[in-house]
N, C-alpha and C positions, 0 to 999 in steps of 0.2 A: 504494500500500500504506500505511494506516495505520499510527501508530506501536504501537501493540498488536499488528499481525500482525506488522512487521517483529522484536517481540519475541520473538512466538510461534515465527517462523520461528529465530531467533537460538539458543532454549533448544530447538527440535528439532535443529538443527547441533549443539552443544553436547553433546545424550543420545546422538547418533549417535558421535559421536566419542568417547566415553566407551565406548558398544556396543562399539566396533569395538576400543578397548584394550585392554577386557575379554577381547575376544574372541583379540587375539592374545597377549596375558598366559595365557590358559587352554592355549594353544597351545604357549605354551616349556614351561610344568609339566610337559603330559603329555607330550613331545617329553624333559625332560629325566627324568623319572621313568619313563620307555622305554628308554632309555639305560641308567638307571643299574639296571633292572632285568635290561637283557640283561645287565649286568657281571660282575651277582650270579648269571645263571645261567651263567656260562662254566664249560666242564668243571674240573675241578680241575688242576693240576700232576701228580697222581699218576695220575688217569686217560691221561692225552696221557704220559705216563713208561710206562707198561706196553703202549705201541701204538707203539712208534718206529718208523719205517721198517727196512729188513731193509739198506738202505747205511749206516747207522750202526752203526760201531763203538764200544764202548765202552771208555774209556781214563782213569779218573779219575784225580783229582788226590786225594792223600793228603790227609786234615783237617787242617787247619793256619790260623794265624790270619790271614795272609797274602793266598791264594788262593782258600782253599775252606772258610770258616766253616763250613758245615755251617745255618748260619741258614735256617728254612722261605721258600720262595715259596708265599704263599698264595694268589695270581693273578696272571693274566697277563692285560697292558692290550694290549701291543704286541711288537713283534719288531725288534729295536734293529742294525744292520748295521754290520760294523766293516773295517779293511783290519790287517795284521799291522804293517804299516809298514818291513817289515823283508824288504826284495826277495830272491825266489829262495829264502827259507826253504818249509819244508816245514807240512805241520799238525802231522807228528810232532815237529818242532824247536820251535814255539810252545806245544805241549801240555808238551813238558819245561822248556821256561822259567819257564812258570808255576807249573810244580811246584816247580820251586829255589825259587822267590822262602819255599817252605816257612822255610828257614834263617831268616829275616829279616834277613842282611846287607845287601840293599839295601833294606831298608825301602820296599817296593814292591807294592803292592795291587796284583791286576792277576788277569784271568782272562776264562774266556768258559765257556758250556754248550756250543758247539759250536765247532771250527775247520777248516777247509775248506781243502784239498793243491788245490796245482795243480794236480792230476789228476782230480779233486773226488772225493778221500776226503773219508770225513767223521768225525772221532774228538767223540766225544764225554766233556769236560771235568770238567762237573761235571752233577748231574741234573737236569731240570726243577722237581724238588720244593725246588730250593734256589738261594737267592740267588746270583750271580755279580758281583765286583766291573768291573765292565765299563761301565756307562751312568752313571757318576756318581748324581746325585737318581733316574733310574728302576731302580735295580737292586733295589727292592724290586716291581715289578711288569712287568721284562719278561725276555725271553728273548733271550739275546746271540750273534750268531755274528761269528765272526771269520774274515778269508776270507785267504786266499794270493795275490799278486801275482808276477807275474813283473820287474818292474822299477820304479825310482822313482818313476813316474807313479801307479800305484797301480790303474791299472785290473786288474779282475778279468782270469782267466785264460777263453779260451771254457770250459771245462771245470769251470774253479771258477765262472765266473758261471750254465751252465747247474743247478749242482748246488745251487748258494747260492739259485738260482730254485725250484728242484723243494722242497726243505726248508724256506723258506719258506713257500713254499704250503702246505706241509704242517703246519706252524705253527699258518696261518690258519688252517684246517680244524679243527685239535685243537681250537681258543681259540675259535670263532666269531670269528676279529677281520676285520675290512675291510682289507685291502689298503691302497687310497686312504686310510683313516687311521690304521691302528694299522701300517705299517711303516715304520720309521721311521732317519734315521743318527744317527752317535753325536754329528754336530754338529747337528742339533734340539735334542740333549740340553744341553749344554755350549758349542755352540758351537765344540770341536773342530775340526778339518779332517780328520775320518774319517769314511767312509774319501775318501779325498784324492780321487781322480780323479771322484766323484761327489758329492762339494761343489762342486769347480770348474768340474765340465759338466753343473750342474743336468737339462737333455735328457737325458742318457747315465742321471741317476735318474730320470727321468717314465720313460725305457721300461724301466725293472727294474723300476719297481710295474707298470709294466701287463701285462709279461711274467709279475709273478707273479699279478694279476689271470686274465688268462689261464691259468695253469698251474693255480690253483685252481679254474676250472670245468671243466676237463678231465678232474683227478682227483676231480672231482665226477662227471662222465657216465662213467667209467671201471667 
């Protein structure tokens, strides 16, 4: 090979691999401009508020600067999962603490849109159309539950994890969100250790998303 082909060959490797940057450069754009155009069509908070499931009761928390700002959610990215931390309590016993914190004596932000009974009641908090101090940096775009354990370990109850599975999925549904990415715990968030038993047995969280994977094609073919 001459030194002019070897060139020629050189400055065709060269265009190709430029091609080929181009090409996967054009790829992330519309991959991310995909994305971010499903975001922008997710239902609203107030549509997914007027559709709740018929297990949900409603049980608000008074307006107060504390628990329940009253601040809009304008969207919803994800579905943030929490544990009470506080064994053998009830959802009715967590739904009223978060109301005290009204007073401001302990100087204590704190709250969820949903909390979940060891028997999987499900009371609902505050409403989807409004922020919940619960995920730290995401509580301007997700939806928070908080679930009931039966003792220090922190694992879910069957009955709180079947119920925490179903309304999740139903979540997904409302939001368009993905399972596999937009559900998410409160230590993604912060780094937390909530809810505790599914921090520490990573496994025990692969099979809650995929249960709720599962649970939302179901009440898809339903």
């Amino acid at each position: 090979m001459t030194h002019r082909q070897r060139r020629d060959a050189l400055q065709t490797d060269e265009r190709l691999k430029v091609l080929l940057l181009c090409a996967v450069l054009a790829l992330l754009t519309v991959a991310v401009i995909f994305t971010a155009a499903v975001r922008l069509s997710r239902p609203s908070p107030a549509e997914a508020e007027a559709k709740l499931p018929g297990y949900v009761t409603k049980d608000l928390l008074d307006i107060n600067e504390w628990s329940r700002p009253g601040e809009p959610l304008k969207r919803v990215n994800a579905v943030v999962l929490h544990y009470v931390g506080n064994p053998g309590t009830s959802a009715q016993a967590n739904r009223n603490y978060f109301n005290s914190l009204a007073t401001g004596e302990l100087e204590t932000y704190a709250a969820s849109h949903f909390s979940v009974s060891l028997e999987g009641e499900v009371l609902q908090c505050v409403p989807l159309t409004e922020i919940a101090y619960a995920s730290n940096s995401r509580n301007g775009d997700t939806v928070s539950i908080e679930v009931c354990h039966p003792d220090e370990g922190g694992e879910y109850s069957p009955a709180a994890y079947r119920r925490t599975v179903e309304l999740t999925a139903w979540l997904c549904r409302a939001f368009r969100l993905d399972p596999e990415e937009d559900v998410i715990r409160h230590y993604d968030v912060s780094g937390k250790r909530c809810p505790l038993y599914y921090v520490d047995h990573p496994d025990a969280w692969e099979r809650l998303v995929e249960d709720v994977a599962a649970e939302v094609a179901r009440q898809e073919e339903a």
